[in-house]
C-alpha positions in Angstrom: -72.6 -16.4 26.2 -70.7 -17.2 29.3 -66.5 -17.5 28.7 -67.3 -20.8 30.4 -69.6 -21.8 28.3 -69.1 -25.8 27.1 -70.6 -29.0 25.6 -73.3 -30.2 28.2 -72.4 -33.8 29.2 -73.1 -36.9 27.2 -76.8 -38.2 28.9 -76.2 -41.5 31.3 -77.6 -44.1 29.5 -80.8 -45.6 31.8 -80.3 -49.2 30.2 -81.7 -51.0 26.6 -79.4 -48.2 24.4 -81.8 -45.1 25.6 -80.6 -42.3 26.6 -82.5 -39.5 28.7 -80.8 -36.6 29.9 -80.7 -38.1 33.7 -79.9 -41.7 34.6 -83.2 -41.4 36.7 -85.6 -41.3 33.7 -87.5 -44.1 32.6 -90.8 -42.9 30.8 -91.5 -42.6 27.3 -91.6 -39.2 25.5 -95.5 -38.7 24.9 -97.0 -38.4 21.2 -96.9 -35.0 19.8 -93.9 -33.9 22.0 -91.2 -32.3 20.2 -88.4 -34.7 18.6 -86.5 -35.5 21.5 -88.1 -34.2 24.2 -87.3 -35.2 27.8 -90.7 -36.9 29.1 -92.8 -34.8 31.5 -92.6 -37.4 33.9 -92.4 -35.4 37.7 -89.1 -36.2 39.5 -91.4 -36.4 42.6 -93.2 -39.4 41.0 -89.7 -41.0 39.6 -88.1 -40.9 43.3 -91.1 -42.0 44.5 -91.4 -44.9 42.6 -87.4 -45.8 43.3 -88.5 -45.6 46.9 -91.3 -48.2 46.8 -89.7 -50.6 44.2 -86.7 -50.3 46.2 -86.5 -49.0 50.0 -83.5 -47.5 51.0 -82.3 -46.2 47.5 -80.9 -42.8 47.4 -83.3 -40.4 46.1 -82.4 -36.6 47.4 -80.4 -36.0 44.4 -83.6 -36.8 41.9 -85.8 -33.5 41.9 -82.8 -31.6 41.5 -80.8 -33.3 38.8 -83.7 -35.2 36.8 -85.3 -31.4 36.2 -82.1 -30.0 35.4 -81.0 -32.6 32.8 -84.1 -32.1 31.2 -83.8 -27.8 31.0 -80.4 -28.2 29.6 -81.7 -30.4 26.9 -84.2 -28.3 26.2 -81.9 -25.1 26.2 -79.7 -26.7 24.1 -82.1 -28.7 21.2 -83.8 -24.8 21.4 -80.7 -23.0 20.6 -79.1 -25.8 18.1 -82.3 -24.5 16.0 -81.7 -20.9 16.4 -78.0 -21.4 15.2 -79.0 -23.4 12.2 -81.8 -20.4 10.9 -78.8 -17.4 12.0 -76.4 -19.7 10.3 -73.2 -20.2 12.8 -72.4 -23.2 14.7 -71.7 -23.4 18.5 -68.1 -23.8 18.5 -68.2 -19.9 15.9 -70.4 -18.3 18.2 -68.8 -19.5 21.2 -65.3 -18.1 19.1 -66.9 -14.7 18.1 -68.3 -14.0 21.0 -65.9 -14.1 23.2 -64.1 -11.7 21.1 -66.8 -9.6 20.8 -67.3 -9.1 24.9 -63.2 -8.0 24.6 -64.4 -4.9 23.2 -62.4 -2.7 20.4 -60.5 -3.4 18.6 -62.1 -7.2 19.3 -58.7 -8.9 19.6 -57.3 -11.2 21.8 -54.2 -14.1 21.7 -55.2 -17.2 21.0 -53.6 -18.3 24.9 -56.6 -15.8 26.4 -59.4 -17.0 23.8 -58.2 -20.5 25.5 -58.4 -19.4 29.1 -61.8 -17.2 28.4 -63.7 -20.5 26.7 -61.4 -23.0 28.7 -60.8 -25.3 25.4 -57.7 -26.5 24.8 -55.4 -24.6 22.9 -55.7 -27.1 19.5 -59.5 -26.6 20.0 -58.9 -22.9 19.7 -56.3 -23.5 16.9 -59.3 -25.6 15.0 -61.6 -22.8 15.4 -59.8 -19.6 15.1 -59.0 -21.7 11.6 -62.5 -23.1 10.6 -63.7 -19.1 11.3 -60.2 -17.7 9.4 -61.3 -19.8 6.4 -65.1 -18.2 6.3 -63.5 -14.6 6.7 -65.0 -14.4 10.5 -61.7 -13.7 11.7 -58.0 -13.0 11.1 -54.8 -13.6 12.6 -50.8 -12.6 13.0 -48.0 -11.9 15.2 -48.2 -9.7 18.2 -46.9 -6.1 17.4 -44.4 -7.1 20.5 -43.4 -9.9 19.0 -42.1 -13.8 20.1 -44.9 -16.4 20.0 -48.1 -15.0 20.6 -50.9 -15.2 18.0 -53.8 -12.2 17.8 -57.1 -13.1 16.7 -59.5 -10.1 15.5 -63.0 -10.2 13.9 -63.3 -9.0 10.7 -66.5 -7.0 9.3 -68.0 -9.7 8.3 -67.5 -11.3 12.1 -68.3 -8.9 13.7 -71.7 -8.5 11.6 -72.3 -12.1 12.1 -72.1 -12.0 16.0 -74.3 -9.1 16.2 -77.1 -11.0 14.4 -76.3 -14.3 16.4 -76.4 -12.8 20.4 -79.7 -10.5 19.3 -81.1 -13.8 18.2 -79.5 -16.5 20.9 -80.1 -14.3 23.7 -83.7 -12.8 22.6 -85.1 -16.2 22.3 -83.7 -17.2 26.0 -84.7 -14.0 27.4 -88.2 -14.9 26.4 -87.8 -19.0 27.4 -87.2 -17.5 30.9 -89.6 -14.9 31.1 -91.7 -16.5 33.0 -89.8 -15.9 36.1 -90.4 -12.9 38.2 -86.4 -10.8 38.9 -86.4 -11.8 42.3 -87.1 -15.4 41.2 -84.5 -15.3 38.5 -82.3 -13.9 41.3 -83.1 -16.6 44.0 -82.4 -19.4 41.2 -79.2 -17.8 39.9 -77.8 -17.7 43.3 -78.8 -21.2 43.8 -77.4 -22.5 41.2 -74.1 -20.6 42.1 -74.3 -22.7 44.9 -75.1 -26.1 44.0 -71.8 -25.2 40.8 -69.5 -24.4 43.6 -70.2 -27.1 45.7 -70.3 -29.9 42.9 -67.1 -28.8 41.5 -65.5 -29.1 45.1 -66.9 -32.4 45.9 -65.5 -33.8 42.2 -62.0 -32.2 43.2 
């Protein structure tokens, strides 16, 4: 899981209480879809339609966003159900794992754990505590003293994690294997992009 790993967004809401994933999205989902499934209405046909019901409107941004909104839904609703079956919630895995990537002895100060996962320090607090409780973790002083507060997984953590990336990961290796490397590579690069740029235009 990537140290910057966070919450997706809350969906715009298109209008009438429903919410879709992209503020674009107007269709209903069809019968026998999963629970929550974006429609499979194309993003060609939505930008289409904005463009006849209403000339001028502003559709460049529609078969990029409307198609990602969608993925990351589906990503997420995926691995929600492979958290429930391993039995650790986002906010543990997101916890354990980042201690796990530190290597041994799996420890790291609760100020790093923030900067790695870019939570707040409280959220950190809350989890290092919620995982502390279930015997995931533990905590104490720095050797060197002052302030700082070292978090290590336990046996029991560490177990835990181990199960949790070999089943996270396994099931998202196969969701993508339908891509060829070099597409996976082309679309990772992309998306590098289209991050860096969004995050300087919202600056």
């Amino acid at each position: 899981m990537a140290d910057d790993e966070a919450d997706a967004p809350a969906a715009a809401d298109t209008g009438g209480g429903r919410s879709s994933g992209s503020a674009y999205v107007s269709a209903d989902t069809p019968p026998g879809a999963p629970p929550g499934a974006p429609p499979p209405y194309p993003a060609a046909d939505i930008a289409a339609a904005w463009q006849r019901e209403r000339p001028g409107t502003p559709t460049t941004s529609i078969e990029v966003v409307t198609p990602i909104w969608r993925l990351a839904k589906l990503f997420a609703d995926d691995r929600a159900r492979v958290l429930r079956a391993t039995g650790i919630d986002a906010a543990t895995l997101d916890l354990l794992s980042v201690l796990r990537r530190a290597g041994p002895p799996y420890t790291l100060s609760t100020r790093e754990i923030a900067r790695r996962t870019l939570v707040t320090a409280g959220a950190v607090s809350q989890r290092v505590a919620r995982a502390e409780d279930g015997g995931l973790v533990s905590r104490g002083p720095a050797p060197t003293g002052g302030r700082t507060v070292l978090v290590a997984l336990t046996a029991e953590g560490h177990a835990l994690i181990e199960r949790s990336v070999d089943a996270v990961l396994g099931r998202e290796a196969a969701l993508v294997a339908g891509l060829s490397p070099q597409e996976r590579a082309l679309l990772v690069g992309l998306l590098d992009k289209l991050s860096t740029d969004v995050r300087a235009r919202m600056s």
